[in-house]
C-alpha positions as CSV (number, residue, x, y, z in Angstrom):
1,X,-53.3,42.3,137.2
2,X,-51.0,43.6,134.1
3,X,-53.5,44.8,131.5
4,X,-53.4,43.2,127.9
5,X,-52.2,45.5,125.4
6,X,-55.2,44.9,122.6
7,X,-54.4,45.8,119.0
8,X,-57.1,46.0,116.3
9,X,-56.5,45.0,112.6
10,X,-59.8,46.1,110.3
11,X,-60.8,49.0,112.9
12,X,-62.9,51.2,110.8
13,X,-64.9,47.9,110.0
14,X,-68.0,47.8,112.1
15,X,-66.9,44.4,113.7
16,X,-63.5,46.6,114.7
17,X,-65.9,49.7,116.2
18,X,-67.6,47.5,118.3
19,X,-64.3,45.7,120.0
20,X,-63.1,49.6,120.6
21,X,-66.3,50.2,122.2
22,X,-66.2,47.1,123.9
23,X,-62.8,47.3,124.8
24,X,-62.6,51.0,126.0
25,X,-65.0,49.9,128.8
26,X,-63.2,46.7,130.3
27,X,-60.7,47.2,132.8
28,X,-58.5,44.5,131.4
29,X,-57.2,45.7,128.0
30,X,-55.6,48.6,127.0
31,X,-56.0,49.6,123.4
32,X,-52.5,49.5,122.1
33,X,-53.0,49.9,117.8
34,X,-55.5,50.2,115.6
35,X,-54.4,49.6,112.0
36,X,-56.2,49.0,108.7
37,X,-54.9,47.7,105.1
38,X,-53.8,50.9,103.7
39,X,-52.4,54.3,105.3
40,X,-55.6,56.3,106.8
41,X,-54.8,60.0,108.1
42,X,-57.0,59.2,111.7
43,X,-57.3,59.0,115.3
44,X,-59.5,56.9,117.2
45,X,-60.1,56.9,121.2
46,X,-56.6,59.1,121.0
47,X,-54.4,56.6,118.9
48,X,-53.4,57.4,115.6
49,X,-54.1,54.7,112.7
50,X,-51.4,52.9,111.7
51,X,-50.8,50.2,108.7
52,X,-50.4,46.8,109.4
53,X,-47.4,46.1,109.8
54,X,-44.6,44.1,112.5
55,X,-43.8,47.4,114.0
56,X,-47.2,48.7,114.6
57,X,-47.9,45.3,116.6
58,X,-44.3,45.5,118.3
59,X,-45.9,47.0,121.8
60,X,-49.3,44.3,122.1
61,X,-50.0,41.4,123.5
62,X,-53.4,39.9,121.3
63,X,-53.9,41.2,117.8
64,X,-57.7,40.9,116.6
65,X,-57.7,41.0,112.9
66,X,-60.8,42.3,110.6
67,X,-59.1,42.8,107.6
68,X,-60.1,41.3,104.2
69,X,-56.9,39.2,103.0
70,X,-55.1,40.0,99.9
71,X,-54.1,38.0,97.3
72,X,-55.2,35.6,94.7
73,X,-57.7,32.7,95.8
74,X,-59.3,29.5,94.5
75,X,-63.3,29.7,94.9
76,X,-63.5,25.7,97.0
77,X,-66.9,24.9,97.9
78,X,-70.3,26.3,97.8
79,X,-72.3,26.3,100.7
80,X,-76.1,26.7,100.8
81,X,-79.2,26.6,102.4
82,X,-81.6,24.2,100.1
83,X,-84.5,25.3,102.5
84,X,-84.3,28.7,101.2
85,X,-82.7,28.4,97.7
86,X,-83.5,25.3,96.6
87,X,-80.0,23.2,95.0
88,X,-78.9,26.3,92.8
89,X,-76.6,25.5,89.6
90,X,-73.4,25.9,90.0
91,X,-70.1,24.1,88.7
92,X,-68.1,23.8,92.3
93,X,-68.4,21.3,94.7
94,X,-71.7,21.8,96.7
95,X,-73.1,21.0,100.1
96,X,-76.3,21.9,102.3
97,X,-75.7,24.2,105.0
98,X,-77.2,21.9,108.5
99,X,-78.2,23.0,112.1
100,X,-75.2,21.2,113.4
101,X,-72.3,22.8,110.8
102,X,-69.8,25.3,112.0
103,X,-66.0,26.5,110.5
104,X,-63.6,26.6,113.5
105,X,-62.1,30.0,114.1
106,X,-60.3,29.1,117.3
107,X,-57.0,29.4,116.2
108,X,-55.6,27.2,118.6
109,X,-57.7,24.1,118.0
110,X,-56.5,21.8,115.1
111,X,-59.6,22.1,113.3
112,X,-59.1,25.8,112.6
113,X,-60.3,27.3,109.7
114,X,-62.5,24.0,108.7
115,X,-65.9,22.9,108.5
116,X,-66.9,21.4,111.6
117,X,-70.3,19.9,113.3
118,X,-69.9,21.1,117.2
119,X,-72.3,22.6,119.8
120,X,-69.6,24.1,121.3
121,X,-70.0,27.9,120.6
122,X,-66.8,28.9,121.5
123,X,-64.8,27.4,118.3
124,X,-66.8,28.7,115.9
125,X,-68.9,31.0,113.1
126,X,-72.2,29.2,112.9
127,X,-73.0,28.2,108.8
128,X,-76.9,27.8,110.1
129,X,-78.4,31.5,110.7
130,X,-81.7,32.6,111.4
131,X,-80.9,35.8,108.7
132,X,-80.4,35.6,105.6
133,X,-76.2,36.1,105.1
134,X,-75.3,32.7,105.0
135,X,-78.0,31.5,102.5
136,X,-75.3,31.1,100.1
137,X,-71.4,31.0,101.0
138,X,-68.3,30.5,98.9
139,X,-65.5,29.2,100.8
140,X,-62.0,30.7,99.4
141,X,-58.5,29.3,99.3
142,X,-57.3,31.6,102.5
143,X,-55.4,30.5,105.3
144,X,-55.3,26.9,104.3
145,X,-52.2,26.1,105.6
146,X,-53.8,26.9,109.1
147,X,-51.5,29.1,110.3
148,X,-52.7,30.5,114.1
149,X,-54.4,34.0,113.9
150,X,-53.9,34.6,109.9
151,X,-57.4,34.0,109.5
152,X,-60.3,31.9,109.2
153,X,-63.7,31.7,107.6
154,X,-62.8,34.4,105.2
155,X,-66.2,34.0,102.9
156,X,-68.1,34.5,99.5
157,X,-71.1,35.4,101.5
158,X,-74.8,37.3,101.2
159,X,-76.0,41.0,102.5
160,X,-78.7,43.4,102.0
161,X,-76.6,46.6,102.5
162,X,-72.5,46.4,101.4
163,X,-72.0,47.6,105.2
164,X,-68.0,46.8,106.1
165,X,-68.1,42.8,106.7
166,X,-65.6,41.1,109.2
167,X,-63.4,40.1,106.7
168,X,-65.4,38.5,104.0
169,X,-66.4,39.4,100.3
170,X,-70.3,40.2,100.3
171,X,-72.5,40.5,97.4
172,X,-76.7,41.3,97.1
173,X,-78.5,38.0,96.5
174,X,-79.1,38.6,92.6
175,X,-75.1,39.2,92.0
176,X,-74.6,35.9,94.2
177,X,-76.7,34.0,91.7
178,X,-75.6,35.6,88.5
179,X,-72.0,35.1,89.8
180,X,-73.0,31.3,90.7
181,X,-73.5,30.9,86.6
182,X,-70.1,32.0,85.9
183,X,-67.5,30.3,88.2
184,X,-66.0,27.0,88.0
185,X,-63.5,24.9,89.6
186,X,-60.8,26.8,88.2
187,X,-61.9,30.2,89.0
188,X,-59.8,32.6,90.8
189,X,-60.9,35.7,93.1
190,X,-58.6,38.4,93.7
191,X,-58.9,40.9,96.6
192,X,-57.1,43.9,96.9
């Protein structure tokens, strides 16, 4: 069997680490690239960094992306756990984060990058966690044309530390809140 040449967008994240790990030890990929947003004077497992770019993914077959989009974005929905936070104030359209509610990240399905309800855990990033990340989550204008592998569930989201995310925007609970008193409808976020 022909291995598949594997590239990595968002490799210094720690979502990107763990597929080089992961990858380095199955016999069917072959790490091809490993690129980030910006040029990075590098080498991991041999391979040099590269930006992301059409030519750096000229010689793979899958590209994995962990990168944080760029660009301007309208803030669309707030999403929270009222079991934790109680109905905060805020002056976007709101809804309660349930056991059953997903966004699909299977970029083949027609549902991709949406809310969904599904068991099926193979189309999605689970809204309902047992930590603490997803008390509150903005969901951002990105990708909403749908288009396969650009991206999905690219979040306004909750941490403890500011470790590398896998392509979100994460803020300490206290910002989240201060920043919940400030946006509107019309609000725009900018990243990078």
């Amino acid at each position: 069997m022909k291995k598949i040449n594997l590239a990595i967008s968002g490799c210094l994240g720690r979502m990107g680490q763990q597929l080089i790990k992961s990858s380095k030890n199955n016999k069917n990929f072959r790490l091809a690239a490993l690129t980030e947003n910006k040029a990075i004077s590098k080498k991991i497992s041999g391979i040099k960094l590269d930006v992301n770019t059409e030519e750096a993914f000229k010689k793979t077959d899958v590209i994995i992306d962990f990168t944080v989009p760029k660009g301007l974005f309208n803030l669309k929905k707030l999403y929270f756990r009222k079991d934790r936070v109680g109905i905060p104030k805020c002056r976007l359209t709101k809804k309660v984060i349930k056991k059953d509610m997903a966004w699909c990240d299977d970029a083949n399905h027609k549902k991709y990058n949406e809310e969904i309800k599904t068991v099926n855990k193979d189309l999605k990033e689970n809204l309902y966690r047992k930590d603490h990340k997803y008390d509150y989550i903005i969901s951002i204008s990105h990708n909403e044309k749908k288009i396969p592998n650009k991206g999905s569930a690219v979040f306004i989201h909750l941490t403890n530390d500011y470790k590398v995310t896998a392509g979100c925007i994460a803020l300490k609970k206290k910002d989240f809140e201060i920043l919940l008193k400030l946006i509107n409808k019309k609000t725009k976020i900018k990243i990078g």
